[in-house]
N, CA, C and O of each residue as an XYZ file, in Angstrom:
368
protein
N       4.007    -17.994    -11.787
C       2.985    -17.950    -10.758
C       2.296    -16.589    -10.797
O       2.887    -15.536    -11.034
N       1.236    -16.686    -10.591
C       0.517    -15.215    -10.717
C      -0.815    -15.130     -9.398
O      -1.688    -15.844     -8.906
N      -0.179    -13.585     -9.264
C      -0.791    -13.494     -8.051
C      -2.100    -12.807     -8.260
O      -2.338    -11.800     -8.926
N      -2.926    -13.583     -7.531
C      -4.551    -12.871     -7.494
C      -4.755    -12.322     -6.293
O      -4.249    -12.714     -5.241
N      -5.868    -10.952     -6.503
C      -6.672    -10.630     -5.764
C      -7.860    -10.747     -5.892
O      -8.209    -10.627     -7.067
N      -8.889    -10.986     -4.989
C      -9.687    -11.548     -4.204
C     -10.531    -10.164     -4.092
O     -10.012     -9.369     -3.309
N     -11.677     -9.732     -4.687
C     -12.744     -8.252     -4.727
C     -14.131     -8.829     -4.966
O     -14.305     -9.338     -6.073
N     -15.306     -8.830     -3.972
C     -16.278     -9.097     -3.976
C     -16.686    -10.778     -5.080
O     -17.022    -10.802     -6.264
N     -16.559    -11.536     -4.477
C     -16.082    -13.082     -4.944
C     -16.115    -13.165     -6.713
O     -16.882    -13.783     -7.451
N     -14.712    -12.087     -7.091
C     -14.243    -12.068     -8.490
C     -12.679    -12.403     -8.314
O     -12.394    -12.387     -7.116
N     -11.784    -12.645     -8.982
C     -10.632    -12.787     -8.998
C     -10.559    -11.955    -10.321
O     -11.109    -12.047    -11.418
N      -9.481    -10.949     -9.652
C      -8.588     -9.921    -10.920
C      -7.019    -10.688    -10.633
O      -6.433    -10.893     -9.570
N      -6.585    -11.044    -12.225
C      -4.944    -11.345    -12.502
C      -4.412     -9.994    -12.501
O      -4.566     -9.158    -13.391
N      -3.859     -9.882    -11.562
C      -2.679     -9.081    -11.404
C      -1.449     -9.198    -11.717
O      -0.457     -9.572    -11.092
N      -1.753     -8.576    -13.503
C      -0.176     -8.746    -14.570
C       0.124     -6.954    -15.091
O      -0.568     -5.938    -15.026
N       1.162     -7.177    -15.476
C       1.563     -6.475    -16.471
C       0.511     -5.169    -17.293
O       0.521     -3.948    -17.446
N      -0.567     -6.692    -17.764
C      -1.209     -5.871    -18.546
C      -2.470     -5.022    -18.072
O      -3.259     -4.171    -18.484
N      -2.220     -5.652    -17.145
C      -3.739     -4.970    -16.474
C      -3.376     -3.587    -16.165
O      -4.204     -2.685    -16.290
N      -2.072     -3.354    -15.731
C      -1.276     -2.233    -15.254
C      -1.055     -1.044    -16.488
O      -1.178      0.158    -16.251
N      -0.735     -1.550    -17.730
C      -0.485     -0.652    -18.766
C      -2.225     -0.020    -19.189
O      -2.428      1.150    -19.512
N      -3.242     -1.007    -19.098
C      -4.824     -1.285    -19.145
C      -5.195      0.414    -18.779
O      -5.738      1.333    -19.391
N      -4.501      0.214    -17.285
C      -4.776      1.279    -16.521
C      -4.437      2.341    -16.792
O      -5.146      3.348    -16.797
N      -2.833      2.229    -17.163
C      -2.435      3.340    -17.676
C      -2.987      4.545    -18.531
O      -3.425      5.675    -18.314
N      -2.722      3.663    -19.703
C      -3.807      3.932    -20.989
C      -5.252      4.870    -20.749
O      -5.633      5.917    -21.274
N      -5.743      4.143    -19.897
C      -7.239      4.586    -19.199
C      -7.122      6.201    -18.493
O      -7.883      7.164    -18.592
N      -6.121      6.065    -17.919
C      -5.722      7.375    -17.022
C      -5.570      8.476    -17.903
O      -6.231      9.501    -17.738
N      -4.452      8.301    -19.166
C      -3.938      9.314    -20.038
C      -5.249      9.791    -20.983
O      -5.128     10.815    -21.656
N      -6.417      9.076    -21.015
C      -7.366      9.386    -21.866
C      -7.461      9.633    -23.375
O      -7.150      8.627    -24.012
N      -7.864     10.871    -24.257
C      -7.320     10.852    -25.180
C      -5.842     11.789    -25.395
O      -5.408     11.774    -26.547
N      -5.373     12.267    -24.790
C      -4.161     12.801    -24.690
C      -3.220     11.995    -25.522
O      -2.813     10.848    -25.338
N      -2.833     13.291    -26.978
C      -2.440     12.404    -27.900
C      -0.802     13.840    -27.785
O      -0.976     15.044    -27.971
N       0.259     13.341    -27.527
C       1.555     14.073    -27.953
C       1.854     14.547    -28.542
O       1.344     14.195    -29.606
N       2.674     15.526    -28.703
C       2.673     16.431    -30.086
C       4.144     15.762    -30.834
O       4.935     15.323    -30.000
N       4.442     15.680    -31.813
C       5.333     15.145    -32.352
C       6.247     16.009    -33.094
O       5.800     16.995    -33.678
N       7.572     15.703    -33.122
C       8.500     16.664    -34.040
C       8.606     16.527    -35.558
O       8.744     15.423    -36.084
N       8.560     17.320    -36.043
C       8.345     17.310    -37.490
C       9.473     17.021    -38.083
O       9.376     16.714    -39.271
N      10.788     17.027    -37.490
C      12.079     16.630    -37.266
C      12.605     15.785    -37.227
O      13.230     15.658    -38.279
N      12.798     14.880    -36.465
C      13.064     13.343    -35.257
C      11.900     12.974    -35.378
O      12.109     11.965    -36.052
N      10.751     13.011    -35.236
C       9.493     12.482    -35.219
C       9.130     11.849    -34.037
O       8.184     11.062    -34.013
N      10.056     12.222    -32.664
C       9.911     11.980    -31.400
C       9.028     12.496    -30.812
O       8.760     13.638    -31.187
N       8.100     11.844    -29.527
C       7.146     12.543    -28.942
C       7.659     13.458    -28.132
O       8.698     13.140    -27.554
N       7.049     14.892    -27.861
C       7.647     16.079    -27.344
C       7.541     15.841    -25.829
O       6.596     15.196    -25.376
N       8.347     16.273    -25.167
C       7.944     16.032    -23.248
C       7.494     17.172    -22.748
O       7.730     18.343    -23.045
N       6.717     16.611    -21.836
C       6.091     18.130    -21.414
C       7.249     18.733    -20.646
O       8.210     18.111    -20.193
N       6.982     20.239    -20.552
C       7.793     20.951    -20.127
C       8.426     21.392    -21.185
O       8.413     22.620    -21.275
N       9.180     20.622    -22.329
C      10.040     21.140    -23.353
C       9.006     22.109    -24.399
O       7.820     21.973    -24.701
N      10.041     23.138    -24.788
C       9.957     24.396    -25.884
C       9.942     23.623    -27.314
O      10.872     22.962    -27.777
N       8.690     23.854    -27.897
C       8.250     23.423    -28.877
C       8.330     24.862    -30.058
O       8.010     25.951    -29.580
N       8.836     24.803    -31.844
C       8.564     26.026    -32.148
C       7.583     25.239    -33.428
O       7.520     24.042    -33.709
N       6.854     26.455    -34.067
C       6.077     26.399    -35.089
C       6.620     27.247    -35.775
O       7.023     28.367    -35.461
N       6.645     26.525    -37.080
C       6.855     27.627    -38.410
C       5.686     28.033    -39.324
O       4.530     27.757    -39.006
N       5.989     28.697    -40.474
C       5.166     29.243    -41.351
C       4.589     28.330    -41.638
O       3.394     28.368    -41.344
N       5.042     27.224    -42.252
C       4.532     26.109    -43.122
C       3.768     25.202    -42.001
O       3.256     24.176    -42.449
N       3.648     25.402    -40.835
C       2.878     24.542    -40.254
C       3.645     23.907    -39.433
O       3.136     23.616    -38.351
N       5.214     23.461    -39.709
C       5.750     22.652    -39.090
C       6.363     22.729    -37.675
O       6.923     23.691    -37.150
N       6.133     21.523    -37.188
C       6.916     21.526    -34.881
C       7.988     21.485    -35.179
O       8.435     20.951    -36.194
N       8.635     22.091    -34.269
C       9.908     21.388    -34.285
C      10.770     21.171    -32.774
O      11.239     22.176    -32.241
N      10.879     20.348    -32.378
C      11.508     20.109    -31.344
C      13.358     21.187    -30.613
O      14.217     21.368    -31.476
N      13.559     21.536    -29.660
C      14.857     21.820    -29.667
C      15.929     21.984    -29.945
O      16.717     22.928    -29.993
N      15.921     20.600    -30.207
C      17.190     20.192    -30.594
C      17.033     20.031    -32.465
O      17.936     19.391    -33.004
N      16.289     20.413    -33.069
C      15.768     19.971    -34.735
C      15.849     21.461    -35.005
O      16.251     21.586    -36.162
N      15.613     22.826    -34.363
C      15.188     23.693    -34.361
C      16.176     23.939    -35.509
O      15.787     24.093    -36.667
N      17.694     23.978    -35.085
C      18.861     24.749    -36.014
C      19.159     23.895    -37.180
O      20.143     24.141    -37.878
N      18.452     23.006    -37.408
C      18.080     22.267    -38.921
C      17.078     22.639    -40.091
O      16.910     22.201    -41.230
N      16.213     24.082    -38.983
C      15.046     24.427    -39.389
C      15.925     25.547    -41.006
O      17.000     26.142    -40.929
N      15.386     25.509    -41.734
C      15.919     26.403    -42.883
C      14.951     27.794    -42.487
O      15.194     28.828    -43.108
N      14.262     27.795    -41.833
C      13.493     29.046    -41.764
C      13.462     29.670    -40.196
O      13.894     28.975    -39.277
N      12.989     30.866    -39.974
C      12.585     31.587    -38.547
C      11.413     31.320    -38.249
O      10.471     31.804    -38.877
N      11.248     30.431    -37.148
C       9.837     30.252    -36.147
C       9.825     31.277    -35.903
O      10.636     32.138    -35.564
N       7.847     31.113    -36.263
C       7.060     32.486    -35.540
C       6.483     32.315    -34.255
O       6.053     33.267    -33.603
N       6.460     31.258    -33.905
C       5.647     31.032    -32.210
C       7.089     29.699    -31.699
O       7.897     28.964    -32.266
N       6.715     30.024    -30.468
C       7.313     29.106    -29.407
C       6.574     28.705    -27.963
O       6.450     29.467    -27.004
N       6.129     27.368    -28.043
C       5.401     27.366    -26.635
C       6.055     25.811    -25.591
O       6.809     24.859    -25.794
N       5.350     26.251    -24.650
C       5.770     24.513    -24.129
C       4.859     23.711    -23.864
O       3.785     24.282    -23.674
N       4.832     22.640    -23.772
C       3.925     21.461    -24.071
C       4.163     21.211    -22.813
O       5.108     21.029    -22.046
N       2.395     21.282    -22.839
C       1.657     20.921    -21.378
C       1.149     19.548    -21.477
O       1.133     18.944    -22.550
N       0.736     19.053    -20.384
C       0.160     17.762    -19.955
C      -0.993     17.695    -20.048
O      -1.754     18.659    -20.132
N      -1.323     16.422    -20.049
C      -3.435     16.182    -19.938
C      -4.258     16.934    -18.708
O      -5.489     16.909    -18.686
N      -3.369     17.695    -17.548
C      -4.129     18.210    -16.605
C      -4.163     19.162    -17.121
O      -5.367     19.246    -17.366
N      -3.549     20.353    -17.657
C      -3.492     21.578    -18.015
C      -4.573     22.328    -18.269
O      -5.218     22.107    -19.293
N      -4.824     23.003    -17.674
C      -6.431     23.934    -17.327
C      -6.974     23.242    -16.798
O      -8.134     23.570    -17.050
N      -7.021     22.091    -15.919
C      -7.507     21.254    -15.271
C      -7.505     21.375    -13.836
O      -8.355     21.141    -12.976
N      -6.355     21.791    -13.810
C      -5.734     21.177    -11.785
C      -5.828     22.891    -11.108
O      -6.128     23.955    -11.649
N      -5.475     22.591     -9.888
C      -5.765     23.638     -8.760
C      -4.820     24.150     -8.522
O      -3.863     23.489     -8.116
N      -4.737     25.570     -8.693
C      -3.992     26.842     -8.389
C      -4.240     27.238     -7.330
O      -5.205     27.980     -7.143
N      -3.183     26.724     -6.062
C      -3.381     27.933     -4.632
C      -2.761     28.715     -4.652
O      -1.538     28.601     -4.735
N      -3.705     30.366     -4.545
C      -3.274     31.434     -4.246
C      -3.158     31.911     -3.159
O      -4.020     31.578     -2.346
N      -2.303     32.662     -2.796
C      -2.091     33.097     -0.959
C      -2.895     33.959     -1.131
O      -2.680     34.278     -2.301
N      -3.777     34.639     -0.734
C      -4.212     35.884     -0.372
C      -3.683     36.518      0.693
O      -3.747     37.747      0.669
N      -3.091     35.909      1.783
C      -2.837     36.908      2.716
C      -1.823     37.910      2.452
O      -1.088     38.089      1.481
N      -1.984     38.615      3.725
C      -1.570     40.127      3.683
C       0.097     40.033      3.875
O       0.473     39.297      4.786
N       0.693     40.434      3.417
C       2.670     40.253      2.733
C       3.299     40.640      4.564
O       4.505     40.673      4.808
């Protein structure tokens, strides 16, 4: 059985897919960074390193790495430089 809603005399099926539809739509092109390792998508928040040769490497792949990463950062989300920073100004 599938339930409809009723929006200016249209009927939208309200499934599954309409829901992932949305999803999809929301995340935009926001494409994940991947481990060069595991080949798992990285989560935001987690410490990502880069090596010489170019390569990610995830955390947990890191001490598989045969070489010393030169950078380490963490992987931000599709808002990132996007969203609103409140600062207090008042007086301490």
């Amino acid at each position: 059985m599938h339930n409809f809603m009723h929006t200016s005399n249209t009927f939208v099926d309200d499934t599954p897919e309409l829901e992932l539809a949305l999803l999809r739509r929301g995340l935009g092109g926001f494409q994940a960074e991947r481990c060069d390792g595991c080949q798992r998508a990285m989560l935001i928040g987690e410490r990502v390193y880069e090596y010489e040769s170019g390569a990610v490497r995830c955390e947990l792949c890191r001490e598989r790495a045969h070489a010393q990463a030169i950078e380490s950062h963490r992987v931000h989300g599709p808002a990132f430089g996007h969203s609103i920073r409140i600062i207090d100004r008042r007086a301490a």
